[in-house]
GULUMDREN-314738 format. One record per residue (C-alpha): x, y, z; residue in three letters. Coordinates in steps of 0.1 Angstrom, whole numbers, plus 5000, padded with zeros to 4 digits. Layout:
<rs>
XYZALA ...
</rs>
This chain:
<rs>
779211457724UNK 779411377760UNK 780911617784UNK 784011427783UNK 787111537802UNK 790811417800UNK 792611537830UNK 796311437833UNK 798111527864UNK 801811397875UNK 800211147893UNK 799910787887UNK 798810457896UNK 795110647909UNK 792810597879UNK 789310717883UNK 787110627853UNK 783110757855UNK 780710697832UNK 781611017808UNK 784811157825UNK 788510987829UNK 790611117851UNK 794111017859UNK 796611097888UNK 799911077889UNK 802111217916UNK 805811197913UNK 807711127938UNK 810611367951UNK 813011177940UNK 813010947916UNK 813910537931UNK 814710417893UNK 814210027913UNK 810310087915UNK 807609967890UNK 805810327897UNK 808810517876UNK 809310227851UNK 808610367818UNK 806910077800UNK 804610047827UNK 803910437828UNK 803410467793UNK 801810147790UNK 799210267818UNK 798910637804UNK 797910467766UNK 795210227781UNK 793410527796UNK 793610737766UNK 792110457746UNK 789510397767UNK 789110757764UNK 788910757724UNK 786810477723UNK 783910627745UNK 783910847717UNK 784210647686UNK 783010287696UNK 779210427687UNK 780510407648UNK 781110037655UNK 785010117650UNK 787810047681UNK 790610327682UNK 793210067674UNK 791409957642UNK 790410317635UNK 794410357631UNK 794410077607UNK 791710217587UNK 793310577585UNK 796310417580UNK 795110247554UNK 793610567538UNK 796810767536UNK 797910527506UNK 796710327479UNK 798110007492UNK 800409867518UNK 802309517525UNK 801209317557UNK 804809427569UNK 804909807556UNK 801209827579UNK 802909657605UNK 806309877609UNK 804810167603UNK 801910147632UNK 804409977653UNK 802609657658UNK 803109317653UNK 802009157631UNK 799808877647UNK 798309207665UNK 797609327635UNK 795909047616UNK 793909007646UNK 792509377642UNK 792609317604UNK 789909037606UNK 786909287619UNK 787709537595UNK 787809307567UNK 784509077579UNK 782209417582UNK 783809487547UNK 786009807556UNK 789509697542UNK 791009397519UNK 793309177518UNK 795009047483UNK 797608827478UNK 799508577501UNK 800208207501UNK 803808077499UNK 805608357503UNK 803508577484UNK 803508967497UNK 799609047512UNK 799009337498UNK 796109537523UNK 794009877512UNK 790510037525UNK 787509947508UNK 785310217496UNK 782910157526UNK 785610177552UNK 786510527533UNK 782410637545UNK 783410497578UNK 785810677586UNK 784411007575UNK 781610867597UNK 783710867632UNK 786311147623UNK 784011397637UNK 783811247671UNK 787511107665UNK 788311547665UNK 786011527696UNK 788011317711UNK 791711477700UNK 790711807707UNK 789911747743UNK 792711547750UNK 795211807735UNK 793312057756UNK 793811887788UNK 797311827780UNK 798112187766UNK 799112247728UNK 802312357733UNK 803012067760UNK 801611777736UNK 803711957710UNK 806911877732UNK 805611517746UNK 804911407710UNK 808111537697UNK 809811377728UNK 807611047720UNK 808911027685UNK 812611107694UNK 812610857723UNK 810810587698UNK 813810657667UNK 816610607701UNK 815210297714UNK 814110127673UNK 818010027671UNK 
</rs>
């Protein structure tokens, strides 16, 4: 692996992005105007996910797999099979955002599609060969996690993703 480094500071719209190293500054201001785009929390978040998956895929892109469909594919793993629209809720993506990551996956032979037609269910799952894929890029994938959680702090990305998940379950009403 690269000597990759994820370094996130409370500073933002500064993005610095090297060859091997991503680095991202965000300073707060000291008090918080709620009329700016710089606090707005789609655009923060939105900002923040773009670097970490350009982040991810320095790491996993060499195994001919992008971090969003590397989602799919271990999404796809954790059970047997899954409806276009159970895939779809659960990774929090539309659906014509996920047929458009669906089609590589499928082409190169990684996942399947069954079903369909006139209001037939698709019914998706992982091929056997996108099973040995992704046993192919979970080691830099860990790479990739582990640095990122270091940066961040365990406890800390312990208490963002908790916050993450609670703020998701308020605002999916």
């Amino acid at each position: 692996m690269a000597n990759n480094h994820l370094v996130m500071t409370t500073q933002l719209p500064n993005v610095d992005i090297s060859s091997d190293v991503v680095y991202l500054h965000y300073q707060m201001p000291r008090e918080l105007d709620m009329s700016t785009a710089e606090n707005c929390v789609c655009f923060n978040l939105r900002r923040v996910t773009r670097v970490v998956t350009q982040f991810y895929d320095a790491e996993i892109r060499r195994h001919g797999i992008r971090p969003t469909q590397g989602t799919i594919l271990a999404a796809l793993q954790a059970k047997e099979s899954w409806t276009m629209a159970e895939l779809s809720e659960f990774l929090g993506m539309d659906r014509t955002t996920l047929v458009r990551n669906l089609r590589p996956l499928q082409r190169d032979g990684l996942a399947q599609a069954a079903g369909g037609g006139h209001g037939n269910l698709v019914e998706l799952s992982i091929s056997n060969k996108g099973r040995k894929q992704i046993e192919k890029l979970t080691p830099a994938w860990k790479a990739a996690q582990s640095a990122a959680v270091k940066t961040l702090g365990e406890k800390r990305w312990s208490a963002i993703l908790s916050d993450l998940k609670r703020a998701a379950t308020a605002l999916n009403k």
